[in-house]
N, CA, C and O atoms as a Tripos MOL2 file, in Angstrom:
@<TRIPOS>MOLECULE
protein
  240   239    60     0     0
PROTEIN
NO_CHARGES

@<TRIPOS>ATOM
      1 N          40.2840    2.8540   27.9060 N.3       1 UNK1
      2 CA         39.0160    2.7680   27.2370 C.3       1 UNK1
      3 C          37.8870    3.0190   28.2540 C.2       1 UNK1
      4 O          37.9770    2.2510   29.2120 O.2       1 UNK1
      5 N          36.9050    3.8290   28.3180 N.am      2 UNK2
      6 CA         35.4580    4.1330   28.8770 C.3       2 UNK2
      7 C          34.7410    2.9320   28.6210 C.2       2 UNK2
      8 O          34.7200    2.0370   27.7750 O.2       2 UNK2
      9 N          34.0350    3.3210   29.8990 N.am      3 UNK3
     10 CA         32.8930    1.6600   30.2480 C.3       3 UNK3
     11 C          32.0490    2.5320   29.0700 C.2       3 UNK3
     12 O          32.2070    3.5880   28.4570 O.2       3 UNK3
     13 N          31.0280    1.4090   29.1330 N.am      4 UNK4
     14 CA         30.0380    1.4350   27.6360 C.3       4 UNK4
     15 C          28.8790    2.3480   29.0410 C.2       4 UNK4
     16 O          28.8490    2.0550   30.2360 O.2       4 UNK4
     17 N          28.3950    3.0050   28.6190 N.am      5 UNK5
     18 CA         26.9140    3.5260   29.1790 C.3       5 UNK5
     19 C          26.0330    2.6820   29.8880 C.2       5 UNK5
     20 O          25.6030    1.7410   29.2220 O.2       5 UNK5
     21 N          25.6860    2.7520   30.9340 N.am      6 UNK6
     22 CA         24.7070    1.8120   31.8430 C.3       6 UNK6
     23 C          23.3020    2.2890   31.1200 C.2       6 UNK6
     24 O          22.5500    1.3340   30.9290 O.2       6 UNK6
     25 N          22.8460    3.4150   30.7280 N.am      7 UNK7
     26 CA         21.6300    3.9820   30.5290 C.3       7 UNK7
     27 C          21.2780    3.3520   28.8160 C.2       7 UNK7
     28 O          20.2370    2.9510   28.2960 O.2       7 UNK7
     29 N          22.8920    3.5270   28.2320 N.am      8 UNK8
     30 CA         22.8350    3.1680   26.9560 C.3       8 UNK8
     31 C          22.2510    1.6040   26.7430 C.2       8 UNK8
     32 O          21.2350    1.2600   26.1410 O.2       8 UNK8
     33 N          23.2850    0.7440   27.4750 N.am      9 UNK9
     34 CA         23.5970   -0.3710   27.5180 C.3       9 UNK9
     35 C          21.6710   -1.1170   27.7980 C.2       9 UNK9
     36 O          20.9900   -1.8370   27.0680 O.2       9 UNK9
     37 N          21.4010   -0.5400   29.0760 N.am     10 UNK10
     38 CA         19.9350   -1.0160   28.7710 C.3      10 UNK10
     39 C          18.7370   -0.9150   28.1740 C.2      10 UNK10
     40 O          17.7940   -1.6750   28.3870 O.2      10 UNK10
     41 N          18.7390    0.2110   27.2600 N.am     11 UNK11
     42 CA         18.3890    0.8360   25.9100 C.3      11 UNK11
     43 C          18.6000   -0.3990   24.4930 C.2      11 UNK11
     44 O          17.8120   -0.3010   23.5530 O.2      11 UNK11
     45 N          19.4740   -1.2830   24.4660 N.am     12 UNK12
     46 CA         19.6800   -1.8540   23.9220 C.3      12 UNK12
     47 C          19.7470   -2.7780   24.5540 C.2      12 UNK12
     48 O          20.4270   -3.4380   23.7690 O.2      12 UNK12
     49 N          19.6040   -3.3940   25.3420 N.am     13 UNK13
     50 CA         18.9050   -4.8920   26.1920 C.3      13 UNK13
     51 C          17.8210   -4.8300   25.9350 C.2      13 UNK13
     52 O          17.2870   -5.9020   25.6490 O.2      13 UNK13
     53 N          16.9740   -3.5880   25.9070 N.am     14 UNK14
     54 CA         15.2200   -3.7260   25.8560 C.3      14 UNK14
     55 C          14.9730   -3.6900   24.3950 C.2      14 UNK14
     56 O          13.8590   -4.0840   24.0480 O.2      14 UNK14
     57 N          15.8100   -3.2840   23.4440 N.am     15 UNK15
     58 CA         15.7280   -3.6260   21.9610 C.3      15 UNK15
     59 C          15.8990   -4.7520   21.6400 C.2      15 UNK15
     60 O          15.1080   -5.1640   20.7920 O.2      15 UNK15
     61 N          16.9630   -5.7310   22.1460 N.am     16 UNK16
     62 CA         16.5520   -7.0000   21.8950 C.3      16 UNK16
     63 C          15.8380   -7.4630   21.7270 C.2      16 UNK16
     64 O          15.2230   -7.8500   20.7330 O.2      16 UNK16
     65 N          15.7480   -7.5400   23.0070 N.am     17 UNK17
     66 CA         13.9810   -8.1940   23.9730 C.3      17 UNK17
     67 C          13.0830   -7.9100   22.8170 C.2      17 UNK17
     68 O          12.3650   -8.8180   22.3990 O.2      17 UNK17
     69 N          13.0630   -6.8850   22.3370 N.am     18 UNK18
     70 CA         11.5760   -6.2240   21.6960 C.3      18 UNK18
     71 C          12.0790   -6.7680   19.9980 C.2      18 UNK18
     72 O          11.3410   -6.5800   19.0300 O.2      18 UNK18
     73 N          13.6320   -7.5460   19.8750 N.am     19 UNK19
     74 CA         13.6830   -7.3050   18.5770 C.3      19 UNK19
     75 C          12.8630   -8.4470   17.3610 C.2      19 UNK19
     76 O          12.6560   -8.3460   16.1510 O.2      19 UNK19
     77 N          12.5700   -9.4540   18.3210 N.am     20 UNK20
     78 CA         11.5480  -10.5700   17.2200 C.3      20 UNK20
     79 C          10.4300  -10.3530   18.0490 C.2      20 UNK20
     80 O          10.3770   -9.9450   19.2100 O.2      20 UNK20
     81 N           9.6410  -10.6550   17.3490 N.am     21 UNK21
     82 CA          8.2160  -10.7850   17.7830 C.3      21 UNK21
     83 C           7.4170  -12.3190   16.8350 C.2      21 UNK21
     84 O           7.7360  -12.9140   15.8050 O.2      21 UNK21
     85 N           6.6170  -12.4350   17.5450 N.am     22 UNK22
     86 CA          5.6800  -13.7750   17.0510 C.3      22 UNK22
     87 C           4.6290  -13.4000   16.8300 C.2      22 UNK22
     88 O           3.9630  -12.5550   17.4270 O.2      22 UNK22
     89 N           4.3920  -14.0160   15.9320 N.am     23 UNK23
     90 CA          3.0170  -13.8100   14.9670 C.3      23 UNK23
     91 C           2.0560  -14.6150   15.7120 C.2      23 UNK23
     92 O           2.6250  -15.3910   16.4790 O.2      23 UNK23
     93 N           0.6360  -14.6900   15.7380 N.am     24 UNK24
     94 CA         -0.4040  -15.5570   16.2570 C.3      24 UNK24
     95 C          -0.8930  -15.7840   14.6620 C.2      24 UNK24
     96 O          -0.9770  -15.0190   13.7010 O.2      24 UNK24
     97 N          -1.1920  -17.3000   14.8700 N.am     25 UNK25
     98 CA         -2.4040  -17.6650   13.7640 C.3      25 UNK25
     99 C          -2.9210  -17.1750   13.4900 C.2      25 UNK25
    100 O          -3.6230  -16.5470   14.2840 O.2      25 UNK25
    101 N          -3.0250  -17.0450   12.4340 N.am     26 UNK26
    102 CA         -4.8340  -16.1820   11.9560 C.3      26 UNK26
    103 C          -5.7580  -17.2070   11.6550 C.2      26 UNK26
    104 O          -5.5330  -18.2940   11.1230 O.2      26 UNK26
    105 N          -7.1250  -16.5970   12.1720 N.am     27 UNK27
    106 CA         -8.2660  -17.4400   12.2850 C.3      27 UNK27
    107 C          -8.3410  -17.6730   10.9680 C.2      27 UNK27
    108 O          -7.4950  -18.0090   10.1390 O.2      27 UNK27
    109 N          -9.8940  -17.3570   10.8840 N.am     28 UNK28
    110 CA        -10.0570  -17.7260    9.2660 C.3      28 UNK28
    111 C         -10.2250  -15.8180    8.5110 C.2      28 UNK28
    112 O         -10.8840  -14.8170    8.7900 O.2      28 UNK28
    113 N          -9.0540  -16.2590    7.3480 N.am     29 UNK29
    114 CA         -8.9350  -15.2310    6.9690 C.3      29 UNK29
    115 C          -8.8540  -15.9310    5.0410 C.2      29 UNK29
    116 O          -8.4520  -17.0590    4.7530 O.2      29 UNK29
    117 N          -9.2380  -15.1230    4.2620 N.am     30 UNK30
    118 CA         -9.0810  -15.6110    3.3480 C.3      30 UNK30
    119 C          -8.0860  -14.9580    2.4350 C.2      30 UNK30
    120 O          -7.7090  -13.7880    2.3710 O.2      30 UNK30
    121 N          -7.6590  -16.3620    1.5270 N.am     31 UNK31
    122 CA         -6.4140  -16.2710    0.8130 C.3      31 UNK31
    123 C          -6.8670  -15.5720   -0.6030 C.2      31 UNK31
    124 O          -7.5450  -16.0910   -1.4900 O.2      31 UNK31
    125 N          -6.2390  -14.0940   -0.5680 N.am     32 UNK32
    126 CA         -6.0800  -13.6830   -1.6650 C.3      32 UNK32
    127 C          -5.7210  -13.8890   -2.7270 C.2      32 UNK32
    128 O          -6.1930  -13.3280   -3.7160 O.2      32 UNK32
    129 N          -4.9140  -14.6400   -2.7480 N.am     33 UNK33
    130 CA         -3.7170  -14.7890   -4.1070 C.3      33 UNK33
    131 C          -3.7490  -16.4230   -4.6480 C.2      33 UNK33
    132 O          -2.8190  -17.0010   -5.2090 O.2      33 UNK33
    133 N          -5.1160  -16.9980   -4.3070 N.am     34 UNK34
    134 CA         -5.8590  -18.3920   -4.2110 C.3      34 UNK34
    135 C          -6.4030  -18.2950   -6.3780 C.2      34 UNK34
    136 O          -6.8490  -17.3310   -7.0000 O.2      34 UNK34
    137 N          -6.1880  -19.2450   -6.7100 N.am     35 UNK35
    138 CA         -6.6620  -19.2550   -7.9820 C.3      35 UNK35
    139 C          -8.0610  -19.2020   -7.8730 C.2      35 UNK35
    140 O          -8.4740  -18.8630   -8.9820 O.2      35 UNK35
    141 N          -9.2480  -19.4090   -6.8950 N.am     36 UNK36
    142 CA        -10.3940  -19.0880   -6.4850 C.3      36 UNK36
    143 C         -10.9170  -17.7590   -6.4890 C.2      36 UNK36
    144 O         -12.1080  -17.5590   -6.7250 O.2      36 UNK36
    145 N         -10.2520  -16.9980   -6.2890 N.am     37 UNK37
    146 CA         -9.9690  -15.4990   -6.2470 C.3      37 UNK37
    147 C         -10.3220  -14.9780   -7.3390 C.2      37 UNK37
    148 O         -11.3520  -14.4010   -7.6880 O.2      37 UNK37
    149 N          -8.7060  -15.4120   -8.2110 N.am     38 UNK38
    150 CA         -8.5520  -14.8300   -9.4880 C.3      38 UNK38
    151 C          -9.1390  -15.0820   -9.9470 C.2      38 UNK38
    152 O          -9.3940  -14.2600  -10.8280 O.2      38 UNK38
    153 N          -9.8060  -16.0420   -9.9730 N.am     39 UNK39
    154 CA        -11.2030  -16.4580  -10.8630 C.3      39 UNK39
    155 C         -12.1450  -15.7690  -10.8830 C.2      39 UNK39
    156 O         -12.7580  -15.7460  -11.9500 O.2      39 UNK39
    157 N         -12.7710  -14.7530   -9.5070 N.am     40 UNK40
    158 CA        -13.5010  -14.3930   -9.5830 C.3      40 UNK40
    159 C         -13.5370  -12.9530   -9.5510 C.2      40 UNK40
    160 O         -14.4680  -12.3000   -9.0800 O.2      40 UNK40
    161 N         -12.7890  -12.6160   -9.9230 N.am     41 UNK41
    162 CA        -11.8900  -11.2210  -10.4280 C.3      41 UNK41
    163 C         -12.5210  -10.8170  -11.7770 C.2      41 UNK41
    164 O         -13.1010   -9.7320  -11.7990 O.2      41 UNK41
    165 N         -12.4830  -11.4970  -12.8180 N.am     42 UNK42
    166 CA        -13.0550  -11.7970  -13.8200 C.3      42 UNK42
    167 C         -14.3500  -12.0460  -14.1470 C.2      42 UNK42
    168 O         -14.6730  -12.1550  -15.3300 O.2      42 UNK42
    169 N         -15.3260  -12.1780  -13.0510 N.am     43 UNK43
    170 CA        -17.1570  -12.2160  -13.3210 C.3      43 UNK43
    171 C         -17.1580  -10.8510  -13.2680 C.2      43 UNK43
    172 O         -16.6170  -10.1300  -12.4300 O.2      43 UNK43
    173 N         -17.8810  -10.5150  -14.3330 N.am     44 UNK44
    174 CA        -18.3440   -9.1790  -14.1500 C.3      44 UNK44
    175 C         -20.0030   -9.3500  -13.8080 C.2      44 UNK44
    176 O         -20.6340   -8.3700  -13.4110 O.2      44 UNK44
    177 N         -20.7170  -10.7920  -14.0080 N.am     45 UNK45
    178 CA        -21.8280  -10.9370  -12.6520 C.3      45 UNK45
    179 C         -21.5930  -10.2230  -11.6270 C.2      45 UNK45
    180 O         -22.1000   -9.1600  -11.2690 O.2      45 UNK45
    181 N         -20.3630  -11.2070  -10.9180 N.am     46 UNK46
    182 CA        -20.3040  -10.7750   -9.7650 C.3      46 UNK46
    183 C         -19.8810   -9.4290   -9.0320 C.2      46 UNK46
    184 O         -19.8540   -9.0900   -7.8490 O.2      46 UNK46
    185 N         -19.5550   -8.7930  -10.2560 N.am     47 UNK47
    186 CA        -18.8430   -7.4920   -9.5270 C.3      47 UNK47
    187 C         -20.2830   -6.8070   -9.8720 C.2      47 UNK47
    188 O         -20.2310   -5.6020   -9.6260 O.2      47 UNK47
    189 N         -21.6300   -7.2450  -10.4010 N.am     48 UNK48
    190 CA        -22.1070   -6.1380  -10.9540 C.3      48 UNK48
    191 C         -23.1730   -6.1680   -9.5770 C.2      48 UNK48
    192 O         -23.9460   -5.2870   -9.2000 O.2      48 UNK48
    193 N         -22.8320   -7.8750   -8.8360 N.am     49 UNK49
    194 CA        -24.2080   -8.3380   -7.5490 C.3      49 UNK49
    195 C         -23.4190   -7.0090   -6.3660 C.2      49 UNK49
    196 O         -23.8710   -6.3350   -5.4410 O.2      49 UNK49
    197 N         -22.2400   -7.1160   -6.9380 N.am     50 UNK50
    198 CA        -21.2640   -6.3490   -5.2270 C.3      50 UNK50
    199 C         -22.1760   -5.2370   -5.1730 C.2      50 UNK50
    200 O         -23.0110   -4.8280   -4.3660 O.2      50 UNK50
    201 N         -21.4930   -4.6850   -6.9320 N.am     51 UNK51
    202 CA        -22.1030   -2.9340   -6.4760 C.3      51 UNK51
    203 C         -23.3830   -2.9950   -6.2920 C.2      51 UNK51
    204 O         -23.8140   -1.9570   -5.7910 O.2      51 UNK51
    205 N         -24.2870   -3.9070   -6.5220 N.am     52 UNK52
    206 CA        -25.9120   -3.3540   -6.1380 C.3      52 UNK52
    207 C         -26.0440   -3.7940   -4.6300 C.2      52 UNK52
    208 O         -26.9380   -3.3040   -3.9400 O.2      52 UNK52
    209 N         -25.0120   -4.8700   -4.0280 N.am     53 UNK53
    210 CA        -25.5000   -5.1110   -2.8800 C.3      53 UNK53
    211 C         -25.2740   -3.6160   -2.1910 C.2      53 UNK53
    212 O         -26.1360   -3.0430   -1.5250 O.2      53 UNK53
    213 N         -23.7160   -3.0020   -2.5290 N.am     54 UNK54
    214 CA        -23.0970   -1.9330   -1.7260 C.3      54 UNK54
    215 C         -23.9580   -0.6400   -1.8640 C.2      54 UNK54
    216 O         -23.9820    0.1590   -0.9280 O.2      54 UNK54
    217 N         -24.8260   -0.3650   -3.2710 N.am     55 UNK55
    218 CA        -26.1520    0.7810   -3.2500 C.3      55 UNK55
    219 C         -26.9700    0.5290   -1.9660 C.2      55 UNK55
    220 O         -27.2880    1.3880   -1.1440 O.2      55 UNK55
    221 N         -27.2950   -0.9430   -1.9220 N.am     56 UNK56
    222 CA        -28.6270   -1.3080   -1.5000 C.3      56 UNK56
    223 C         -28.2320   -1.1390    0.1000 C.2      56 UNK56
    224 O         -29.2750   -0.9300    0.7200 O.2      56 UNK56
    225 N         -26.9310   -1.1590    1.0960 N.am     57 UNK57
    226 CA        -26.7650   -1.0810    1.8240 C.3      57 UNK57
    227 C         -26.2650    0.4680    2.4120 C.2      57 UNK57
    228 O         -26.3140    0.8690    3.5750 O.2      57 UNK57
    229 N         -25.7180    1.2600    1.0600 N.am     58 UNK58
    230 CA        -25.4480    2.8450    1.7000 C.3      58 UNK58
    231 C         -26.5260    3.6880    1.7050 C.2      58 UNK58
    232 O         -26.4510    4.7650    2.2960 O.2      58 UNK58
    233 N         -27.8410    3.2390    0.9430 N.am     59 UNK59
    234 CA        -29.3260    3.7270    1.1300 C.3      59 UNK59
    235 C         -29.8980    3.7050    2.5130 C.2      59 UNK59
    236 O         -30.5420    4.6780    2.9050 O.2      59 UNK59
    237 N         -29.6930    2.5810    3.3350 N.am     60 UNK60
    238 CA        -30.3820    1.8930    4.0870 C.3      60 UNK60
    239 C         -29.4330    3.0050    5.2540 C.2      60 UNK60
    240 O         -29.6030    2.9120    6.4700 O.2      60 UNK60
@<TRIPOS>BOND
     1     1     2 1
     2     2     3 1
     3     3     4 2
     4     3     5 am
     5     5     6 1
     6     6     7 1
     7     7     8 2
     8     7     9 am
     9     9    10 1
    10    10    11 1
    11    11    12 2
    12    11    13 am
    13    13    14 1
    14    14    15 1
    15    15    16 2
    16    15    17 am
    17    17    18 1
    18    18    19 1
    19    19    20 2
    20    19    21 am
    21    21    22 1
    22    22    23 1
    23    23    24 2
    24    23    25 am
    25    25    26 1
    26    26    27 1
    27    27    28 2
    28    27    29 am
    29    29    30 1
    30    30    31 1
    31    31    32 2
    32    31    33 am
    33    33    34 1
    34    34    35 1
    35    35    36 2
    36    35    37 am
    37    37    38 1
    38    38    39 1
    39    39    40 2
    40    39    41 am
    41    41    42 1
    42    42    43 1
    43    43    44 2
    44    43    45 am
    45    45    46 1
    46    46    47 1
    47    47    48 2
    48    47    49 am
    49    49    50 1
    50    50    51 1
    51    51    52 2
    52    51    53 am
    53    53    54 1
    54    54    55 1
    55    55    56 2
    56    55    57 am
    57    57    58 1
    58    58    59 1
    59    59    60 2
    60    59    61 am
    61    61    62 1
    62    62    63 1
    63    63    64 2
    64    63    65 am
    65    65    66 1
    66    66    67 1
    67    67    68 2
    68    67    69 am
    69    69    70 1
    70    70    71 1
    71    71    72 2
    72    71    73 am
    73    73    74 1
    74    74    75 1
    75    75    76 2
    76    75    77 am
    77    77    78 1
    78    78    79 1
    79    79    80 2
    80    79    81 am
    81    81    82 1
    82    82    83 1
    83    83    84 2
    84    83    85 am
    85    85    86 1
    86    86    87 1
    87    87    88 2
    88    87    89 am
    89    89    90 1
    90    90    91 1
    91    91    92 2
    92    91    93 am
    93    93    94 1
    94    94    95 1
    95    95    96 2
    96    95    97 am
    97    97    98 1
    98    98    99 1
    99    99   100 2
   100    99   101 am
   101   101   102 1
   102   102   103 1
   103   103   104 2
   104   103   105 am
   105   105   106 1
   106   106   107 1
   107   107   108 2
   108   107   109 am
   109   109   110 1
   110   110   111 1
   111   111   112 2
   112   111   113 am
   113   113   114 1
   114   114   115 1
   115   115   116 2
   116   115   117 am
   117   117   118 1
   118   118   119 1
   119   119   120 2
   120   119   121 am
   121   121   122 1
   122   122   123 1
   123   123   124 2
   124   123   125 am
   125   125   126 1
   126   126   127 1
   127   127   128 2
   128   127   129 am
   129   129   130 1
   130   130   131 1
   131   131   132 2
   132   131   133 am
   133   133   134 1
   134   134   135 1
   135   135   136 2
   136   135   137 am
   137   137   138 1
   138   138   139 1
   139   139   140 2
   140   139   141 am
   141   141   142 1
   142   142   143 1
   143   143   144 2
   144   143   145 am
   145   145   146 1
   146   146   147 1
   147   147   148 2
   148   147   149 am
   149   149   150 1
   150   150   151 1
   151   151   152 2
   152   151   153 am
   153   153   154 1
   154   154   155 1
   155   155   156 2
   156   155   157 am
   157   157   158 1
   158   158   159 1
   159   159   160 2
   160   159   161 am
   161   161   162 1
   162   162   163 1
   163   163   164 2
   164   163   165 am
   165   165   166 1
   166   166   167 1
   167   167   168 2
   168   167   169 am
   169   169   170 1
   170   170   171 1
   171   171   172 2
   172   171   173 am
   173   173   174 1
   174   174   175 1
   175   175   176 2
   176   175   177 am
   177   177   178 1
   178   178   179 1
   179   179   180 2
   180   179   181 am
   181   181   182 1
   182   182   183 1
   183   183   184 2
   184   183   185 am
   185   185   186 1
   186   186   187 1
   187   187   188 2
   188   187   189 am
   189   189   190 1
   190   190   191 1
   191   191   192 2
   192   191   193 am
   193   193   194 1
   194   194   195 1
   195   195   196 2
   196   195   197 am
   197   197   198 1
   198   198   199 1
   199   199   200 2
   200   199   201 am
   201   201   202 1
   202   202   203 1
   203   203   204 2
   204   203   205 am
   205   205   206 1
   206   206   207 1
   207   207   208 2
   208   207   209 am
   209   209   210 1
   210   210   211 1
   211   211   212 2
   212   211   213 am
   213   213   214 1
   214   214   215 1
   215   215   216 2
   216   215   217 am
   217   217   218 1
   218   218   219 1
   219   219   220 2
   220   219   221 am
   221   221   222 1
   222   222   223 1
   223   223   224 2
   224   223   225 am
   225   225   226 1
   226   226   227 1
   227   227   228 2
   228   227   229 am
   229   229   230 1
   230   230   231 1
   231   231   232 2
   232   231   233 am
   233   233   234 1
   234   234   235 1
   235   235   236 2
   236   235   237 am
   237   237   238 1
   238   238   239 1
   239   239   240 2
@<TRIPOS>SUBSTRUCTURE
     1 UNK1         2 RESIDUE 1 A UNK
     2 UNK2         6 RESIDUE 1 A UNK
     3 UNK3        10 RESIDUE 1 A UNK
     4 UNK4        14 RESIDUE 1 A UNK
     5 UNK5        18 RESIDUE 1 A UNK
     6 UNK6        22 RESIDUE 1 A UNK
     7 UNK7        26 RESIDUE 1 A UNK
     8 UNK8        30 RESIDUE 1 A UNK
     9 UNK9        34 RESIDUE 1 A UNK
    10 UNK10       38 RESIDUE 1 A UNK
    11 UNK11       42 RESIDUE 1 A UNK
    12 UNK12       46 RESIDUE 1 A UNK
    13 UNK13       50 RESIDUE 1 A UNK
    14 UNK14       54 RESIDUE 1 A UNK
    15 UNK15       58 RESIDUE 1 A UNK
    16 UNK16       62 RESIDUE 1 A UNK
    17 UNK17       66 RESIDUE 1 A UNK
    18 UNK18       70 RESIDUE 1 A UNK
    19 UNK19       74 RESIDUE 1 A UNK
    20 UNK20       78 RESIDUE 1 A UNK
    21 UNK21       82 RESIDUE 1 A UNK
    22 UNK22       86 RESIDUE 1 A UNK
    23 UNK23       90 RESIDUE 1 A UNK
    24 UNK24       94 RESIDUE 1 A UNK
    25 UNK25       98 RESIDUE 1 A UNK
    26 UNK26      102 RESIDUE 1 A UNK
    27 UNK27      106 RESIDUE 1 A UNK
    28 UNK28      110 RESIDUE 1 A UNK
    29 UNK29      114 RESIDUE 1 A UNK
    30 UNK30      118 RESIDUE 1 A UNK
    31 UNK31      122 RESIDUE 1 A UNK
    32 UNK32      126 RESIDUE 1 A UNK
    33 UNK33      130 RESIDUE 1 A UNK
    34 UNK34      134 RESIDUE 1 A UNK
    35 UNK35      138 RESIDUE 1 A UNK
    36 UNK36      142 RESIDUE 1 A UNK
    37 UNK37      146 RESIDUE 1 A UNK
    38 UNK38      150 RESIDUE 1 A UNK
    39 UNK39      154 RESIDUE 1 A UNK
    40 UNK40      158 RESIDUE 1 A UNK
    41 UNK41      162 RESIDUE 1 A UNK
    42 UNK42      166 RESIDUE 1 A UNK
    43 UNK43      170 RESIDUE 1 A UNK
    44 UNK44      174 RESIDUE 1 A UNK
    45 UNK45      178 RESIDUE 1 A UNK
    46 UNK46      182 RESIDUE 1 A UNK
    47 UNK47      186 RESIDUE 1 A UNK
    48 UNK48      190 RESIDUE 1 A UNK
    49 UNK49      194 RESIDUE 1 A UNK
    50 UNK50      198 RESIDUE 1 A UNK
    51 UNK51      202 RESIDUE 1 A UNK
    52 UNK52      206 RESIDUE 1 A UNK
    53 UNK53      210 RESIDUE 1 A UNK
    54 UNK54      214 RESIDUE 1 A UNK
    55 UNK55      218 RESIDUE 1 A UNK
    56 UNK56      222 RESIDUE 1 A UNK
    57 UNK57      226 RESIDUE 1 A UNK
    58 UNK58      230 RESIDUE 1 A UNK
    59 UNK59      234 RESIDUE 1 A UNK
    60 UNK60      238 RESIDUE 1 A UNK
């Protein structure tokens, strides 16, 4: 039987290494899928304040 590849072999030592990774906290990020949300999915107030804020800012 042939030795396994030295070139190979550490090709796949450095895949390990690389194979989990850790997440960092996230600061403050907000929760989408929050019944707060969905709630406000449904103002059509509020969707009507967005689009005039978003006119009032691509003018500018």
């Amino acid at each position: 039987m042939e030795k396994f590849p030295k070139k190979l072999a550490a090709k796949l030592s450095k895949s390990l290494e690389n194979a989990l990774r850790s997440l960092s906290k996230p600061g403050r990020l907000i929760d989408f899928s929050s019944n707060d949300y969905l709630g406000m999915v449904g103002n059509g107030e509020l969707e009507q304040n967005t689009l005039d804020l978003l006119k009032k800012y691509m003018k500018a």
